[in-house]
C-alpha positions in Angstrom: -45.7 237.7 144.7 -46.7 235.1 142.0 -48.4 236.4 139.2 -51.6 234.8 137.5 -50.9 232.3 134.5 -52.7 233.9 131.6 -53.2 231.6 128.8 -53.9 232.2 124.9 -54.4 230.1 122.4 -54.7 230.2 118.4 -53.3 229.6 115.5 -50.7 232.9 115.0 -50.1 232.2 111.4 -49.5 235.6 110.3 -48.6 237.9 113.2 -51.2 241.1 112.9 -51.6 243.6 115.5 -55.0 241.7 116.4 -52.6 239.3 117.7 -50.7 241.9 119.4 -53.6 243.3 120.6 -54.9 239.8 122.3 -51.5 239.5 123.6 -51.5 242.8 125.2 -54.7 243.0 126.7 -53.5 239.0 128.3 -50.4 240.9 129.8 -52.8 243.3 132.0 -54.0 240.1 133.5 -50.6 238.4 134.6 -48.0 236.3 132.7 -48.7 235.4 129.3 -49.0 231.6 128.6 -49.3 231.3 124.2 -50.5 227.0 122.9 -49.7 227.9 119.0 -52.1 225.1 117.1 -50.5 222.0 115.5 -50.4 222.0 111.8 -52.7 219.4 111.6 -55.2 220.5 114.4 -55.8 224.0 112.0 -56.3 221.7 108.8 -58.8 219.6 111.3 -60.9 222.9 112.4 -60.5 225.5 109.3 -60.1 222.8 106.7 -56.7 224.6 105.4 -53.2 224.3 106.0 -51.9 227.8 108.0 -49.7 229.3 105.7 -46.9 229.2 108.2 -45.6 226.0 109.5 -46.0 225.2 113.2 -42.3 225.7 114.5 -41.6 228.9 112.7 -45.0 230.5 114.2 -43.9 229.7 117.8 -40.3 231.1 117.2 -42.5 234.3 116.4 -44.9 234.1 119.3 -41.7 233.2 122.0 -40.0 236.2 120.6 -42.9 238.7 121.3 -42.0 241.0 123.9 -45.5 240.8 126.0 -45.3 236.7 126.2 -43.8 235.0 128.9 -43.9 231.5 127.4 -45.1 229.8 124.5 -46.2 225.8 123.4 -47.0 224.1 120.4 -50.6 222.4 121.3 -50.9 218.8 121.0 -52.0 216.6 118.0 -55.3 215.4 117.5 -58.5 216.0 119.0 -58.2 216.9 122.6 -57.3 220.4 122.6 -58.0 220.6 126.5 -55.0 218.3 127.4 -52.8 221.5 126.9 -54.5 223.3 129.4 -54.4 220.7 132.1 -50.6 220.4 131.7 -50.3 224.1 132.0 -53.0 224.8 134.9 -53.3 228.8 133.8 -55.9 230.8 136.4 -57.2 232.6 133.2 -58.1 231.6 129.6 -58.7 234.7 127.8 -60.4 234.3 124.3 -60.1 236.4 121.9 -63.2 237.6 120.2 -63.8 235.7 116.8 -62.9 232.3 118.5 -65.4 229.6 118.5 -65.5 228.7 122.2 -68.5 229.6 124.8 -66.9 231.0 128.0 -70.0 228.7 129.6 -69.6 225.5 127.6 -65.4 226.0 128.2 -65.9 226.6 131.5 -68.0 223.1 132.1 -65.9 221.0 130.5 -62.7 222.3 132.1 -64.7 221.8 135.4 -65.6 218.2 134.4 -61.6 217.6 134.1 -61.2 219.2 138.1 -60.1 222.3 136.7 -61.3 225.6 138.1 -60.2 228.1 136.1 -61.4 231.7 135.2 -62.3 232.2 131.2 -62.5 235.4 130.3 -63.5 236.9 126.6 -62.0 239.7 124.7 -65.1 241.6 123.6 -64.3 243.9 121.3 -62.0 242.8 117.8 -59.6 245.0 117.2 -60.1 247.6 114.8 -57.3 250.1 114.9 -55.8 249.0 111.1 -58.1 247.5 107.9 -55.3 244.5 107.9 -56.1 243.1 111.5 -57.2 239.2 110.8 -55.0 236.7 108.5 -57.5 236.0 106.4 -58.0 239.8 105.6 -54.1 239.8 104.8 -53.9 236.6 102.7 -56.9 238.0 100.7 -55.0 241.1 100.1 -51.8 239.5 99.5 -54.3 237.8 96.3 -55.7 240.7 95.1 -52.2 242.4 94.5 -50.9 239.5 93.1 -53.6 239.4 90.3 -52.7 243.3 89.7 -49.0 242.5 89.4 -49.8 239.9 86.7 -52.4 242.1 85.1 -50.0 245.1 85.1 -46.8 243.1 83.7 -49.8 241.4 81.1 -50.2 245.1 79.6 -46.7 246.0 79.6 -45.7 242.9 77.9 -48.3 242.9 75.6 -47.2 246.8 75.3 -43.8 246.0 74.1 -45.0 243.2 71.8 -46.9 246.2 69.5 -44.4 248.8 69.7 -41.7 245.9 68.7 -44.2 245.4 65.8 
């Protein structure tokens, strides 16, 4: 018996257990099929650059246990064109992502596509560090206590070597 095509899509930059989370719940619904965003298509839609590039992100995605395949999406503006290449029976979204399951669902249906979009209602909330941007901000704050901390202790030496 042929399992369901589950597909997921995002930008994976810095693997969290959101991520694994998404993943997971995907797997419960059939094989998991993961488009990793282009470089260029995250500058497009967050205005920043992901802080990992696009080929090292899907090596991590393909080597999750839980995903059965894994694509680079395409460049530029179409983001549907994946999916139509890929046919899944289920889009699940994952909570914070911008898509309407009602608005996705029309447009797929205007490209002959009848698939089922399902959403991921509640974010995950198990750790503090679940979202990349939460990490990256964390990753900043430590940084500025590493350089205040080796500040004092330099500036510590310089007046005991007085």
């Amino acid at each position: 018996m042929n399992r369901r095509k589950v597909m997921v899509a995002g930008v994976f930059d810095i693997i969290h257990p959101g991520h694994i989370y998404l993943i997971t719940k995907a797997s419960e619904l059939g094989d998991v099929i993961v488009v990793v965003a282009r470089d260029s298509t995250v500058k497009r839609l967050k205005g920043r650059r992901p802080v990992i590039p696009e080929g090292q992100r899907l090596e991590v995605v393909r080597s999750l246990k839980k995903v059965d395949e894994a694509f680079l999406g395409h460049e530029g503006v179409d983001m549907l064109r994946i999916v139509e290449e890929i046919k899944p029976d289920v889009i699940l979204l994952g909570p914070d992502q911008a898509f309407t399951e009602e608005d996705l669902k029309r447009k797929l249906e205007a490209r002959g596509l009848n698939i089922e979009i399902k959403r991921l209602k509640e974010p995950y909330r198990a750790h503090n560090l679940c979202s990349t941007s939460k990490i990256i901000k964390e990753i900043i704050d430590r940084s500025k206590e590493l350089e205040s901390s080796i500040q004092n202790r330099n500036s510590t030496a310089q007046t005991s070597c007085a």
